[in-house]
N, C-alpha and C positions, 0 to 999 in steps of 0.2 A: 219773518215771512220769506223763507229762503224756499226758491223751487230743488229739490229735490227727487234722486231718479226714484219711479214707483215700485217696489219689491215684485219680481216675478220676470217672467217673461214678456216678450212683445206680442206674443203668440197668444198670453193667458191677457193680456190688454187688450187687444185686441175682441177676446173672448165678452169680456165684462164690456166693453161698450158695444158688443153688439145686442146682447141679453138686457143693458138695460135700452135701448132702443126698442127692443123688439116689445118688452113694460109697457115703456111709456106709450109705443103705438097701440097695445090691448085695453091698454084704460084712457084710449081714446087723445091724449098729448100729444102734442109732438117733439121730437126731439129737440132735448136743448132745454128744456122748462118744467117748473119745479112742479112737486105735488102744490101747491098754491099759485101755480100759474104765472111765476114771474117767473121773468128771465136770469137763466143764472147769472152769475157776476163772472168779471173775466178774472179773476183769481180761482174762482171754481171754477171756470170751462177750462182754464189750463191743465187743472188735475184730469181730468179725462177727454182731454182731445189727444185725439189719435198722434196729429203732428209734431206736437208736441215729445209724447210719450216717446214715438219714432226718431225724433233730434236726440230726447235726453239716452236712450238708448244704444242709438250710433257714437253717438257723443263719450259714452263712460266705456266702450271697448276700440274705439281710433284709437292708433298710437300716433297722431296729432295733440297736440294740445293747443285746447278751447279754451277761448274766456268770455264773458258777455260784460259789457264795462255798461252803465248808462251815460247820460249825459253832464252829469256830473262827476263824471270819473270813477263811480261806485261799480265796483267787481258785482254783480249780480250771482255768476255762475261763472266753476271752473270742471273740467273735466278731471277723470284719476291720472290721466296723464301729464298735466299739468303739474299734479301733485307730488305724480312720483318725479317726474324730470326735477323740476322748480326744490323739490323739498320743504313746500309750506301744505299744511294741513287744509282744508276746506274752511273751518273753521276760523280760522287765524285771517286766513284770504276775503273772509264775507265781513268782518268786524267793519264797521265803519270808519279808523284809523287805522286801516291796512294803506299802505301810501305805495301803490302798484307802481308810481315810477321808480319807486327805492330800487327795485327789479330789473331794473332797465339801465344799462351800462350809462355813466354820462354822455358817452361820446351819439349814445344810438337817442338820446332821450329827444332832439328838436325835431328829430325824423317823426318819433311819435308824438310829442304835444301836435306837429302840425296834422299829421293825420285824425285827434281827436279834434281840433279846431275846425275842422273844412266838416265832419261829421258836426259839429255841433252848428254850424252855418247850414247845416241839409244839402253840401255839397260833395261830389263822390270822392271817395280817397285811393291813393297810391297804393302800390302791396310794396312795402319797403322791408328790407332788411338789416334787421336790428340785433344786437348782441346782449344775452338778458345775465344775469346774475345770481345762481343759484340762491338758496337760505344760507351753503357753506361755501360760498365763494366763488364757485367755479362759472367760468365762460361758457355761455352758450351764444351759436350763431342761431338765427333762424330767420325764414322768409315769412313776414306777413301778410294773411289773405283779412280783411275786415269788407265786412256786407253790414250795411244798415239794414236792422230790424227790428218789429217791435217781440217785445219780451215784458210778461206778467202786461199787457195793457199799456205798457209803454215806450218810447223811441229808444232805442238801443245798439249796439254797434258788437257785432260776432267777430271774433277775432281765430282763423285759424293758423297754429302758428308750426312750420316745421322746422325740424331740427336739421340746419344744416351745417353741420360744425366739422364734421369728417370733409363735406365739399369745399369748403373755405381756408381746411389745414391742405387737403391737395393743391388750389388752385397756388395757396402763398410757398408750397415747396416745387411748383412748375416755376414759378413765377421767378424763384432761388436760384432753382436749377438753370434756368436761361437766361438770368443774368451771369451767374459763373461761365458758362460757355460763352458770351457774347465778350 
């Protein structure tokens, strides 16, 4: 049960939940409830809520990279940018023995258990900056932004994360630089 982005545009989504609005208002329903008159379930309202569709969309053209962890450490959702920077497949990323702190430099990992810990207490977290570790090895810096939310029906925790790896090779060759002068 992986959410995945819906094929089309936000424009042609847009289109289809207002058409089927405009249904359910002609045969008398209201939006939101099934031909049997129950309420959809929130695994179905996800598939066609607009908000939704509008994240998963902004989402898979950012050149940030997203992750959606729950509360038990499970990756729910990663954006293509994730996948292209990181170099793990979506697939690989959603398995439930994907062990996302493998990812995570040791030195940057206590920065982030404590930010999932204070998230799993319902207390607000830090935007820290952590240094992640490609699928081929390579260093990456980046600044994390994490917002509590919920995702498919459940507590969840957004993680945006930017690449600041070019700012942190400047800062350590200023840093060089006026130490040799001094």
């Amino acid at each position: 049960a992986i959410l995945t982005p819906v094929p089309g545009s936000l424009n042609q989504a847009r289109q289809i939940l207002t058409e089927r609005k405009r249904k359910q208002a002609a045969a008398g329903r209201p939006a939101g409830v099934t031909s049997e008159n129950k309420a959809l379930s929130p695994r179905l309202f996800l598939k066609t809520d607009l908000s939704d569709l509008s994240f998963l969309a902004f989402a898979e053209v950012c050149p940030h990279m997203f992750f959606v962890v729950n509360r038990s450490s499970r990756i729910l959702y990663v954006n293509s940018s994730f996948q292209t920077t990181m170099g793990y497949r979506k697939e690989e990323v959603y398995r439930t023995d994907f062990d996302f702190l493998a990812a995570i430099a040791p030195e940057s990992r206590p920065a982030f258990r404590k930010c999932l810990n204070r998230f799993r207490k319902g207390q607000n977290t830090e935007s820290p900056e952590i240094c992640l570790v490609t699928q081929v090895g390579t260093m990456i810096h980046v600044a994390v932004t994490f917002k509590p939310v919920l995702f498919r029906g459940e507590g969840a925790l957004i993680a945006l994360m930017t690449d600041i790896t070019q700012r942190k090779h400047l800062e350590n060759r200023l840093r060089s630089e006026r130490d040799r002068l001094q």
